[in-house]
C-alpha positions in Angstrom: 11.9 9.7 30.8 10.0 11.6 28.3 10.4 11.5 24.5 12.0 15.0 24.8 14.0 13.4 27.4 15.1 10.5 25.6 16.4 13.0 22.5 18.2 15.2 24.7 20.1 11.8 26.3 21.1 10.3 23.0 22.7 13.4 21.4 24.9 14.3 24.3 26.0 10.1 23.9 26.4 10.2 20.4 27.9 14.2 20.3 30.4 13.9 23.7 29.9 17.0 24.8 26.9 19.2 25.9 28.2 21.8 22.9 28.2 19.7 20.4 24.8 18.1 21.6 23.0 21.3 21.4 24.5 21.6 18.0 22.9 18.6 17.0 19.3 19.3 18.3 19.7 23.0 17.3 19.1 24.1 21.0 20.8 26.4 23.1 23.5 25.1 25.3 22.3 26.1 28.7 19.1 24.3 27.6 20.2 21.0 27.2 22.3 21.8 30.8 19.0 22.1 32.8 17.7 19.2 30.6 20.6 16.7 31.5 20.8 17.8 35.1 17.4 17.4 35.5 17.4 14.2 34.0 20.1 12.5 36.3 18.1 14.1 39.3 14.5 12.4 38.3 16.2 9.5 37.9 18.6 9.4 40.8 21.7 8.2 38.6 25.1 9.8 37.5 24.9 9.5 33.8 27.7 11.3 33.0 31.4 12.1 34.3 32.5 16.0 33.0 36.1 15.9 32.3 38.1 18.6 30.9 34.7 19.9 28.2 33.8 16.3 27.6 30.9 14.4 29.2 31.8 10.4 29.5 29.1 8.6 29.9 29.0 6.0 32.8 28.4 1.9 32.9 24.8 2.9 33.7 24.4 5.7 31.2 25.8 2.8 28.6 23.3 0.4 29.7 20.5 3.3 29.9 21.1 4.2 26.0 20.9 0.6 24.8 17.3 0.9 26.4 17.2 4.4 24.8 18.3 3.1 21.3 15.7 0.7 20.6 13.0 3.3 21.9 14.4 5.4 19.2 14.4 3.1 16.8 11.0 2.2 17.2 10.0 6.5 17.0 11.9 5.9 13.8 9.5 3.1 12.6 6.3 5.3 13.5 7.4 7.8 11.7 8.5 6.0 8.6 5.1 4.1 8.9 3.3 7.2 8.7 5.1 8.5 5.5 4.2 5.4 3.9 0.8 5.1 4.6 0.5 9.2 3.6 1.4 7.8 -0.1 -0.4 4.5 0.2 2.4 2.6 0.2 2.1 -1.4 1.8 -1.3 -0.7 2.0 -3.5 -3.4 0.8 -6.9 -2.7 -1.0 -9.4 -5.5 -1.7 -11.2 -4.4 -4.5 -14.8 -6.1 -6.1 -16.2 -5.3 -9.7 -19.5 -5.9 -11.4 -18.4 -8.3 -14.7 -18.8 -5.8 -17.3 -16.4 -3.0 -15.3 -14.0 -5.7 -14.4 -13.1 -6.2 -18.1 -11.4 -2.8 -18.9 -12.1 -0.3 -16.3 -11.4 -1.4 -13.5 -8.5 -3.4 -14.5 -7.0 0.0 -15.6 -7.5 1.5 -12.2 -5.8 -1.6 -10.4 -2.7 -0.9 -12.8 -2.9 3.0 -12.7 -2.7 2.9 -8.5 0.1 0.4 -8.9 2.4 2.7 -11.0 1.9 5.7 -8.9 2.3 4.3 -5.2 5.8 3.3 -4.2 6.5 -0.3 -1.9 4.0 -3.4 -1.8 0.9 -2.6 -2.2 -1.8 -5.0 -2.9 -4.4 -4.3 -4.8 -6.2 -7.6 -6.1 -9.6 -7.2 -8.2 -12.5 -9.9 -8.4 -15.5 -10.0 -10.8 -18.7 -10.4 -8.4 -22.5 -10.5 -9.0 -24.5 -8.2 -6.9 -25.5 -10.1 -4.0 -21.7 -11.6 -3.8 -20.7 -7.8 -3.6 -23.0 -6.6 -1.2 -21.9 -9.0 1.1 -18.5 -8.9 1.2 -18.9 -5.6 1.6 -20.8 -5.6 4.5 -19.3 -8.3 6.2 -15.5 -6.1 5.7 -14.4 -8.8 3.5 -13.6 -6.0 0.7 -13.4 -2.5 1.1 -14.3 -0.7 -2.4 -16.8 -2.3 -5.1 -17.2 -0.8 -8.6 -21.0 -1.9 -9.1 -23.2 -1.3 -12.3 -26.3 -1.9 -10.0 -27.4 0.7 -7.2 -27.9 -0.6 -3.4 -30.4 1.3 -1.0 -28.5 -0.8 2.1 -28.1 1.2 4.8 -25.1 -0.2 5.9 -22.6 0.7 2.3 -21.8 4.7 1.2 -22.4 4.7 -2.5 -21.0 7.3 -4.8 -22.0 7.5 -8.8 -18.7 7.8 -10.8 -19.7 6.9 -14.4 -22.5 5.9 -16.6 -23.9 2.3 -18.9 -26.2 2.1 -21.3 -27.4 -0.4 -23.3 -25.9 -1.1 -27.5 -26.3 -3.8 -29.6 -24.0 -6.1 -30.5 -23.8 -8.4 -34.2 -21.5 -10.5 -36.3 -19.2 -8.3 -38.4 -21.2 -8.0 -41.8 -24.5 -8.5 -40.4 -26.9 -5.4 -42.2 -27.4 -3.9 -39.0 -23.5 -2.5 -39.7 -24.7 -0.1 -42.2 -26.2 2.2 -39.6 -25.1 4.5 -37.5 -27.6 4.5 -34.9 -30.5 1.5 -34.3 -33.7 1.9 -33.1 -35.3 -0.2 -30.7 -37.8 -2.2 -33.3 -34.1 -2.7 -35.9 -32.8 -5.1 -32.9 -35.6 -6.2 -31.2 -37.0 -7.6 -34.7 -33.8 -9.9 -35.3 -33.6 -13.2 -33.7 -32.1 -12.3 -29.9 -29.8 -13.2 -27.4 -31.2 -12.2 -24.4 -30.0 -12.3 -20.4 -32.6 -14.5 -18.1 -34.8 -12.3 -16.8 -33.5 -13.0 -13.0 -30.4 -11.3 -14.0 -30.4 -7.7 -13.7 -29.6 -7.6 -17.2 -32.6 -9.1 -18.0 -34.6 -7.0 -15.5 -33.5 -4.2 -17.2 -33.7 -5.0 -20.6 -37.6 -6.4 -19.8 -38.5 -3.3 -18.5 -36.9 -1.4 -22.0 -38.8 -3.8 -24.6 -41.5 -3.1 -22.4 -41.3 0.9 -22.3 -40.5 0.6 -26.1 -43.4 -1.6 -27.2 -41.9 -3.9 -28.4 -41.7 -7.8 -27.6 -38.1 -9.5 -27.7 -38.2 -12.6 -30.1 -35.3 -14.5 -28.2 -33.9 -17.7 -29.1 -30.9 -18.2 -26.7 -30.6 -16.8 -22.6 -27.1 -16.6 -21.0 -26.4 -15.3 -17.8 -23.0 -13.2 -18.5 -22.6 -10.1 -21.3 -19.4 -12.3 -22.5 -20.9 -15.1 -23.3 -23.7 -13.2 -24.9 -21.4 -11.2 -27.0 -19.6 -14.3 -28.0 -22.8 -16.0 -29.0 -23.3 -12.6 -31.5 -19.8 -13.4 -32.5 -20.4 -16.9 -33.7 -23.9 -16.0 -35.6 -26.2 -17.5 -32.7 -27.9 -13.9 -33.3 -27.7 -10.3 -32.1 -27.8 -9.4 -28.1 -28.1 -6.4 -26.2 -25.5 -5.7 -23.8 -24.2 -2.8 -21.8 -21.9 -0.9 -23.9 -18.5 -1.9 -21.2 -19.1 -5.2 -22.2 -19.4 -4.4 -26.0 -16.4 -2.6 -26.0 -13.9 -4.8 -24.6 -15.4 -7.6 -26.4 -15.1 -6.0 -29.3 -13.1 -8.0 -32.0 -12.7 -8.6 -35.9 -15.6 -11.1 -35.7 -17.9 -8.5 -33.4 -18.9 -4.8 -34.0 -21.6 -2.8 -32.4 -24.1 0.2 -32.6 -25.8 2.5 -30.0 -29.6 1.9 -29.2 -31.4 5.2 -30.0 -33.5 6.0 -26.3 -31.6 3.2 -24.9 -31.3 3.6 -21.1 -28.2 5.7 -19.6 -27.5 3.9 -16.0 -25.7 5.0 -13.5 -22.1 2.8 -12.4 -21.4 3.1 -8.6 -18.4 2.8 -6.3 -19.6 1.3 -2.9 -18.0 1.3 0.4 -19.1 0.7 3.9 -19.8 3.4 5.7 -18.7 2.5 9.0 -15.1 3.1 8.2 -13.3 5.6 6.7 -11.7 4.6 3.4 -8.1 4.7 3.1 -5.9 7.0 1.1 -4.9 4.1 -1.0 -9.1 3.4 -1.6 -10.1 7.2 -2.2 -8.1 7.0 -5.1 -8.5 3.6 -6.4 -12.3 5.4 -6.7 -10.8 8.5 -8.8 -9.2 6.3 -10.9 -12.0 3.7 -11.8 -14.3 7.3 -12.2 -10.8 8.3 -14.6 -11.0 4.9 -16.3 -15.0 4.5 -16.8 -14.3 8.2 -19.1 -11.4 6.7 -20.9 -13.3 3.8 -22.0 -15.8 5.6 -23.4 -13.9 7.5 -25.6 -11.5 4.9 -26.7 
């Protein structure tokens, strides 16, 4: 039996009658006739006993629909499936973030997905360094990365949704609070905070003193923007930071200013391009591109 088969078979049991059964289906009643008739003949059994406008079904058309009922019930299933995943509902999304977009950003994309899909979605989200993220990436053990640091591997599709650059950030009071915009030499002269210089923080920041002229005095390395912003904080001195970081770390005790020329760098979402993303992971991407613009205005 086909599926058109099987639909036909379980209206006239559940309607009685080959009337009422076309009724249901929104057939004609000749057509369900010819469908029923040829049903019995393919398979060689007497489904049903016509008596007086009524069809009753037999012991073997009873047993047959049992069968038949949990065929249907399984079309059901599909079908519900499909409506769910259409919304990106009980799918699961395993999503990676450089540190300074897993502060704010990204955590405001993880919530913004949950509130618009319906069911159980899960959507967890993990602060990873570079190398961590490219390889879970390419080893399927995440499926979307927001990542302030392009990748030329062949293997991930990456996609630019929003923009870092580089501010400084100071104790609140220190003089550097009295302007409005800093120049390179009106940070780089204060005693310095500064990322090791095999982070690519530091990378990037060497290469900036360098382009600027300018020689970083610094008196303290760390390894992560929060602990360099809460080294500012305490008067340990003044650190350059991307401006995510600043932002969310921002507090009575820490305030901070833009960097006049300072570097505008480009945040990525990465995915591997051997699948296609999900419905659920196409927009988790819209809303971390969403979020990155809301955190910059805020």
């Amino acid at each position: 039996m086909n599926l058109r088969q099987i639909e036909v078979f379980r209206a006239v049991m559940l309607a009685g009658s080959v009337t009422d059964a076309a009724r249901l289906l929104h057939v004609s009643q000749p057509g369900i006739s010819r469908m029923l008739a040829h049903i019995e003949l393919q398979l060689g059994l007497r489904l049903f006993e016509r008596m007086k406008g009524r069809l009753l079904p037999t012991p073997e058309a009873q047993a047959l629909y049992a069968e038949v009922s949990e065929v249907y019930g399984g079309i059901r299933r599909v079908s519900e499936r499909a409506e769910e995943l259409k919304s990106g509902a009980r799918l699961s999304l395993r999503v990676l973030a450089s540190p300074s977009t897993a502060l704010v950003a990204v955590p405001r994309a993880v919530a913004a997905a949950g509130k618009r899909i319906s069911g159980g979605q899960d959507l967890p989200r993990d602060a990873a360094d570079a190398r961590e993220m490219l390889s879970r990436l390419t080893s399927c053990e995440a499926d979307v990365a927001i990542s302030t640091i392009p990748t030329d591997n062949a293997l991930l599709a990456s996609k630019q949704i929003g923009h870092w650059r580089l501010v400084c950030v100071f104790p609140t009071g220190h003089a550097l609070a009295a302007k409005r915009l800093l120049r390179p030499r009106d940070v780089l002269n204060e005693r310095l905070v500064s990322f090791s210089r095999d982070t690519p923080q530091g990378r990037i920041i060497a290469d900036w003193c360098a382009s600027s002229g300018v020689e970083a005095a610094s008196s303290v390395e760390v390894r992560s923007g929060q602990m360099a912003c809460a080294l500012a904080a305490c008067g340990a001195g003044v650190a350059i930071v991307d401006d995510l970081t600043a932002r969310a770390c921002r507090t009575d005790d820490l305030d901070f200013r833009p960097i006049v020329g300072s570097p505008s760098l480009d945040i990525f979402a990465l995915t591997h391009q051997g699948f296609a993303p999900s419905v659920l992971g196409k927009r988790m991407v819209e809303l971390a591109a969403a979020s990155l613009k809301q955190v910059v205005r805020d």
